[in-house]
C-alpha positions in Angstrom: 6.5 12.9 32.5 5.8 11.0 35.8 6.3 11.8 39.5 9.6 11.0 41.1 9.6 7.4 41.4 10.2 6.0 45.3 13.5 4.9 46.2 12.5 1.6 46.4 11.8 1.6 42.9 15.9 0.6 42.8 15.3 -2.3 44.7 12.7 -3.0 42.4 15.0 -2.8 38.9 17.9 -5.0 40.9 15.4 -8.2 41.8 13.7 -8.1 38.7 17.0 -8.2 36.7 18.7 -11.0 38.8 15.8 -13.3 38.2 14.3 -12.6 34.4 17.4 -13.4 32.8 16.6 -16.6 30.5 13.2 -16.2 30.8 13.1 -12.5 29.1 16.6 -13.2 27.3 18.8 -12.6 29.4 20.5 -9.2 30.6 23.6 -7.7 31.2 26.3 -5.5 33.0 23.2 -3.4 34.7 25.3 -2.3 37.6 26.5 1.2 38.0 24.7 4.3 39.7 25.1 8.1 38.6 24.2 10.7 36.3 23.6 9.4 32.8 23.2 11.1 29.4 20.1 10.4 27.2 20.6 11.2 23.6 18.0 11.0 21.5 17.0 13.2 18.3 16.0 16.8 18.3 13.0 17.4 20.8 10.8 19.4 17.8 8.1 20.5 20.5 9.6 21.7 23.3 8.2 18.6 26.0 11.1 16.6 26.9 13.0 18.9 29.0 10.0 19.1 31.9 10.2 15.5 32.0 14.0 15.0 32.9 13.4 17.8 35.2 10.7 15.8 37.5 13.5 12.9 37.4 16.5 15.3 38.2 14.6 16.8 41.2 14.0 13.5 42.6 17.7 12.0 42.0 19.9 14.9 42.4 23.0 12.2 42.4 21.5 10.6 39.2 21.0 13.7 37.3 20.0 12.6 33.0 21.4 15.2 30.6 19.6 15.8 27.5 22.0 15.4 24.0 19.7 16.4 21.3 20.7 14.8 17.7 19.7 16.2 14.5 15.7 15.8 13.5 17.0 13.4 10.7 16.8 9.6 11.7 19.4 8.8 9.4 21.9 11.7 11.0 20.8 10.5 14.3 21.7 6.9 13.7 25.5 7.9 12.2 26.5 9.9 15.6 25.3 7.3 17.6 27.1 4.8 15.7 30.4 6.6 15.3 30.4 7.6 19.5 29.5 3.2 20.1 32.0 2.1 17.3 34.7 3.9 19.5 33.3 2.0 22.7 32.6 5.5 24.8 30.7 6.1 27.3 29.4 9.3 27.1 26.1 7.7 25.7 23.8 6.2 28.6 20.2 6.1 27.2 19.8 5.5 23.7 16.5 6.6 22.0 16.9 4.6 19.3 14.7 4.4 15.7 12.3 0.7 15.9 14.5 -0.1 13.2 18.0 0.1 14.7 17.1 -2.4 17.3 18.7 -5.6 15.1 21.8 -3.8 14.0 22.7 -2.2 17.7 22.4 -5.6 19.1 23.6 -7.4 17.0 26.7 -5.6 16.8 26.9 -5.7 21.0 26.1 -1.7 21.3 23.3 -2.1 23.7 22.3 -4.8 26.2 19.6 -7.3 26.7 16.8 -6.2 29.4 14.6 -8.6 31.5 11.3 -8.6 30.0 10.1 -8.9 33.7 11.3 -5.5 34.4 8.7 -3.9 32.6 5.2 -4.0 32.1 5.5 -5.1 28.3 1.8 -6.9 28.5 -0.3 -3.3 29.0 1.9 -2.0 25.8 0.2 -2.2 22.3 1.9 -5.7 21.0 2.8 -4.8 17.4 5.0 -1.8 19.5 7.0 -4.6 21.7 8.3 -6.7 18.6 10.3 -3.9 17.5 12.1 -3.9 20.9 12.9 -7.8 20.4 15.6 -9.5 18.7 16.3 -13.1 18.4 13.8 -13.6 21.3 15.7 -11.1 23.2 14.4 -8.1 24.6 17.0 -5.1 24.2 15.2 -1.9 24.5 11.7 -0.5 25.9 9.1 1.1 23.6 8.9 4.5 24.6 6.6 5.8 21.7 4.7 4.5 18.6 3.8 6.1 15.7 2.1 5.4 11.9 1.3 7.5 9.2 -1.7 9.1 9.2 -3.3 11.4 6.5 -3.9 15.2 7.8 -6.5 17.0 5.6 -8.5 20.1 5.4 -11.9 19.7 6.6 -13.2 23.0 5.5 -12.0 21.9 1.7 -12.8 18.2 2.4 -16.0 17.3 2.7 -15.3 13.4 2.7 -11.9 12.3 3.1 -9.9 10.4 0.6 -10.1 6.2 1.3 -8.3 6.0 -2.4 -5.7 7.2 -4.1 -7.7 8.0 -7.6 -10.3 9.8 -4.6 -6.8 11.9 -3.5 -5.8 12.3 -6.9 -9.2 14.0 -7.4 -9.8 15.9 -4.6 -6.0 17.5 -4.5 -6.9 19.2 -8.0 -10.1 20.1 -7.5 -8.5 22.0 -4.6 -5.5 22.8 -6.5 -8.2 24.3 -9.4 -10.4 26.3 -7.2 -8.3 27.6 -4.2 -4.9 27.9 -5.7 -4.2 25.4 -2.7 -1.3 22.8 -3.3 -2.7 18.8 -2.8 -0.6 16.7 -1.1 2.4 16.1 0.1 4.5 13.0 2.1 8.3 13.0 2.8 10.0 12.9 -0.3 13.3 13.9 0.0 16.3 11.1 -0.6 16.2 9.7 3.4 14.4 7.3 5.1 11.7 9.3 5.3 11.2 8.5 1.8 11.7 4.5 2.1 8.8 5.0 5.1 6.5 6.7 2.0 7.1 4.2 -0.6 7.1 1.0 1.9 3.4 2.5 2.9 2.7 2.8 -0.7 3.5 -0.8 -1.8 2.0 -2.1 1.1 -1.0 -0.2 0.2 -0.8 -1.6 -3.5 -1.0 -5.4 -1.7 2.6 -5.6 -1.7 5.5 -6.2 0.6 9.4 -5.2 -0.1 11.6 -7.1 2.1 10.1 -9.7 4.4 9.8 -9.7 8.6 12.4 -11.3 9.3 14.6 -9.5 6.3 15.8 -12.8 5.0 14.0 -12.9 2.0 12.8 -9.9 -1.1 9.4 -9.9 -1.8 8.8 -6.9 -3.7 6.9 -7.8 -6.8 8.0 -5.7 -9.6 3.9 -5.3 -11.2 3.0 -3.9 -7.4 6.0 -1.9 -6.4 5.7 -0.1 -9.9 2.3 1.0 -9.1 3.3 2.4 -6.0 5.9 4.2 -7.7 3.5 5.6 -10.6 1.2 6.9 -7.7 3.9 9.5 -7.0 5.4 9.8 -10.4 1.5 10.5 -11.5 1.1 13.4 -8.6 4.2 15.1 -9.6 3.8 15.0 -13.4 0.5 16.2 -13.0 1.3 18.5 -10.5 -1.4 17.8 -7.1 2.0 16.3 -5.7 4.3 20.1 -5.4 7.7 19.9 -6.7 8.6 21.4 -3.7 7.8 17.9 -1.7 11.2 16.8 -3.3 13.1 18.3 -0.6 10.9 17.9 2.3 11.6 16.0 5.6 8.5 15.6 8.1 8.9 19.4 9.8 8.9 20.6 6.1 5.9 18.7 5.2 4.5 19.4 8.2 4.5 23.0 8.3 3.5 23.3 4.9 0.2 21.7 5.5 -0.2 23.7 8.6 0.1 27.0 7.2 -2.1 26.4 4.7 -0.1 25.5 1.8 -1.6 21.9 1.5 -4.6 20.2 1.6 -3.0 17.1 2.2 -0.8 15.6 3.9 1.1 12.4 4.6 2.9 12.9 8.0 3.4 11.5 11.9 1.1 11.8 14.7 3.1 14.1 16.3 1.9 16.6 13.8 -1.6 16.8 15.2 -0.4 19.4 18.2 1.6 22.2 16.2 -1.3 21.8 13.7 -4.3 21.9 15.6 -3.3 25.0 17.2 -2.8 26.7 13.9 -6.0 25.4 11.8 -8.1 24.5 14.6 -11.7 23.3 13.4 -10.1 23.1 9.9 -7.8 20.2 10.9 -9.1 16.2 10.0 -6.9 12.9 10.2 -7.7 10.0 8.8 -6.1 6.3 7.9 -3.9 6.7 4.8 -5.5 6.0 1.2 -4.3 2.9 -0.4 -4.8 1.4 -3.9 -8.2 0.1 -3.7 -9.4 1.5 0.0 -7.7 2.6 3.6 -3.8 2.2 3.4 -1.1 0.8 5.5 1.5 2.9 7.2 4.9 1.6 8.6 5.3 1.1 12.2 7.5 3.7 13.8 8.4 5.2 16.6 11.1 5.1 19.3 12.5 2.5 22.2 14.5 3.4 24.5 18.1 1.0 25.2 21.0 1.1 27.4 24.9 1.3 25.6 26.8 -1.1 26.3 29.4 1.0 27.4 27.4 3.1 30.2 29.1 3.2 33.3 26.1 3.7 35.1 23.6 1.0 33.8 21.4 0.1 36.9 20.6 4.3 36.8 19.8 4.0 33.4 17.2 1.1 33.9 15.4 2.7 36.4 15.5 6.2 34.6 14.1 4.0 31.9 11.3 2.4 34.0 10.6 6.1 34.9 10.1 7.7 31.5 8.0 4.5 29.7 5.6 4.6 33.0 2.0 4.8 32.4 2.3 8.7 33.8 5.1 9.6 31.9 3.4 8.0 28.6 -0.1 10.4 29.1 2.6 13.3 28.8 4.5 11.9 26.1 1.0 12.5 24.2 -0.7 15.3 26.0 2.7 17.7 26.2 4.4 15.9 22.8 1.7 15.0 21.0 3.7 11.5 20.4 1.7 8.4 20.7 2.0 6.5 23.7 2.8 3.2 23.8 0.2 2.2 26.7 -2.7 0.5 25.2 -5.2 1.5 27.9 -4.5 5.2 27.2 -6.2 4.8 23.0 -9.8 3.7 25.0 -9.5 6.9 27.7 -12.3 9.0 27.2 -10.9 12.1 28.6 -8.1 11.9 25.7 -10.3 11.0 22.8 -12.3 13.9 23.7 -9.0 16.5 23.4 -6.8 13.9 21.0 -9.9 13.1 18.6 -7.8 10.8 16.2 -6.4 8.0 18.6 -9.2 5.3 17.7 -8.0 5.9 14.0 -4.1 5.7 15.2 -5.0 2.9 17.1 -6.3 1.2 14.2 -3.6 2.0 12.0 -0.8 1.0 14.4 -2.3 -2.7 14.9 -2.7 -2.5 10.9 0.6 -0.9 10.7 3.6 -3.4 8.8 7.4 -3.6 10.5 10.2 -3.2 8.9 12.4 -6.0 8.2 14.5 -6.8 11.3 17.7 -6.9 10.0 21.0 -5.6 11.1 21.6 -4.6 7.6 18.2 -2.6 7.3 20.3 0.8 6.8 21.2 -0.8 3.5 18.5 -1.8 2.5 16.8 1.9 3.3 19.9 3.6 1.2 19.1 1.4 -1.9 15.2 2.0 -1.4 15.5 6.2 -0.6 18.0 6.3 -3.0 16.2 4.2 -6.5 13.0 6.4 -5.8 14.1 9.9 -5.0 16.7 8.7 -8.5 12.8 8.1 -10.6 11.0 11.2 -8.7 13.8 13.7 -9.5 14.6 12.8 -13.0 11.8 10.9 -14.7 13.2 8.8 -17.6 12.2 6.2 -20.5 12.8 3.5 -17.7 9.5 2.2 -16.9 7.9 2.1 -12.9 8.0 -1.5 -13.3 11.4 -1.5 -14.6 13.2 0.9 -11.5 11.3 -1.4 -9.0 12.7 -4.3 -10.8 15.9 -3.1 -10.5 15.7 -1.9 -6.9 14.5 -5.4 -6.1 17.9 -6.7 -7.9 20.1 -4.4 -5.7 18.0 -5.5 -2.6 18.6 -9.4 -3.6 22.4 -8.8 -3.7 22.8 -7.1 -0.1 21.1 -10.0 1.8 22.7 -12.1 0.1 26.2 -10.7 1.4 25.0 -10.7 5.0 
């Protein structure tokens, strides 16, 4: 996204890694100049390549190859996993999930950065803590994201603040424009865990706590969240169809007209706006009794352990998280940047009209537990409510979330 960076940006990276160690936590191995390898998940919009371009022109004996992973963060996560378990290094750069941060380092997959090294204190702080672990820092945040609600303004005259005011407005739709209501990510991934976290926390509650020591999912609350979506899909403003979707499926159902509502990323708002236009609104997510909360996401960039050519990969990571690079990453991705200064610019306000409500729901936005058994704890999550959404039984809401909390109890209890 940015210009070339100047060659002294090199000497740069070196001094400010020889001297932040303790103070930042400490780094490692971040020698080694070449071309590197940045894998991250499948670019869905076409912006990334342009970007490595600017960089390749400028360090033709540093080139970055792009290695595009599945859309999926859970297929993502098991390549990069099986290629680090086997200690190669054919992985430099590592866009990794804001949840994966605890389990990569603690397993000694990626190294600890100087925090010195990059301009952490101009990046929203909510987006920094997911790049931390045990007051290490061992990636940079590259993008942020929360859940947002994307709705139909030329069906919508007010949008929903509630769920009973979504229940309502998705069959009055459904009624008198044959239009299906709403729709999150529903299908059996963590996609889904992302849906029903949001949906607890918007009940009042929490699952798993911060630090992922401790369950905290009250059965009463997680049970309502539960009967929010068992409600939609037994009275049909939630489509059975949602079962099966991921965030492109969800997203281009909404987009070509299909839904009224729907529950999805920021980086929605691009593909969407071009197709609806005037007919596209985005607001804070509904929650029990008023606005919602969504989960943090998004993506931080780290360095594998077992790069050859670490000191490249630092700078080519100063490069791409640079205030320049981070415009780009929301005016040619449509992901949001993880610059705070950027939410306040005028200029993109006017052509991103949503960032003061992103904003808000970022800083509003809950983590997931840090953990470096999180990918459990997703599994039992995705897997107990896709189980009650795809074959409703006696078993009460209550009853399934008391139960998940049971399975949730026993896994940090092994670790």
């Amino acid at each position: 996204m940015l210009r070339p960076l100047f060659a002294a940006l090199a000497m740069l990276v070196t001094a400010g890694c020889a001297g932040a160690g303790d103070e930042g936590g400490g780094e490692s191995g971040t020698g080694g100049t070449g071309p590197i390898t940045f894998v991250t998940g499948r670019d869905t919009t076409a912006y990334l390549q342009p970007l490595l371009d600017r960089w390749n022109q400028a360090h033709p004996a540093e080139k970055v190859t792009l290695l595009e992973l599945p859309e999926a963060a859970d297929e993502q996560r098991a390549q990069m996993v099986a290629n680090l378990q086997a200690q190669s290094n054919r992985y430099d750069v590592l866009g990794l999930d804001v949840v994966w941060t605890a389990e990569f380092a603690e397993n000694g997959w990626i190294i600890p950065l100087a925090r010195g090294s990059f301009p952490l204190d101009r990046f929203l702080p909510p987006v920094v803590e997911t790049a931390v672990y045990k007051g290490k820092l061992w990636a940079v945040p590259y993008t942020s994201n929360a859940g947002l609600l994307y709705y139909r303004t030329d069906l919508v005259k007010k949008p929903p603040r509630t769920w009973a005011e979504l229940r309502d407005q998705s069959r009055q739709i459904r009624k008198k424009h044959n239009i299906e209501g709403y729709s999150g990510q529903f299908l059996a991934y963590e996609g889904l865990t992302v849906n029903y976290s949001e949906a607890v926390q918007s009940a009042g509650g929490e699952i798993v706590s911060r630090d992922g020591t401790e369950v905290r999912l009250d059965p009463a609350k997680g049970g309502v969240a539960l009967s929010f979506l068992l409600q939609g899909l037994r009275e049909g403003w939630i489509p059975k169809q949602s079962l099966s979707y991921k965030e492109e499926e969800s997203r281009l159902a909404f987009q070509e007209g299909r839904l009224a509502f729907a529950r999805n990323w920021p980086h929605g708002y691009g593909p969407a706006r071009a197709e609806l236009g005037d007919k596209l609104g985005v607001t804070r997510l509904p929650g029990l009794d008023g606005p919602g909360s969504s989960t943090l996401g998004g993506a931080n960039l780290a360095i594998s352990a077992y790069s050859k050519h670490q000191q490249t990969a630092q700078e080519f990571i100063r490069y791409f998280t640079s205030l320049e690079n981070e415009r780009r990453v929301l005016t040619e991705g449509s992901f949001p940047p993880v610059w705070t200064e950027l939410y306040d610019d005028p200029a993109l306000i006017k052509r991103f009209p949503y960032l003061p409500v992103l904003k808000e729901s970022i800083l509003a936005a809950r983590p997931r537990p840090v953990t470096a058994n999180y990918n459990q704890l997703s599994l039992v999550i995705a897997s107990s409510v896709a189980k009650a959404l795809n074959n409703p039984s006696p078993e009460s809401a209550d009853d399934v979330a008391a139960s998940m909390k049971s399975e949730l109890e026993e896994i940090i209890r092994t670790q």
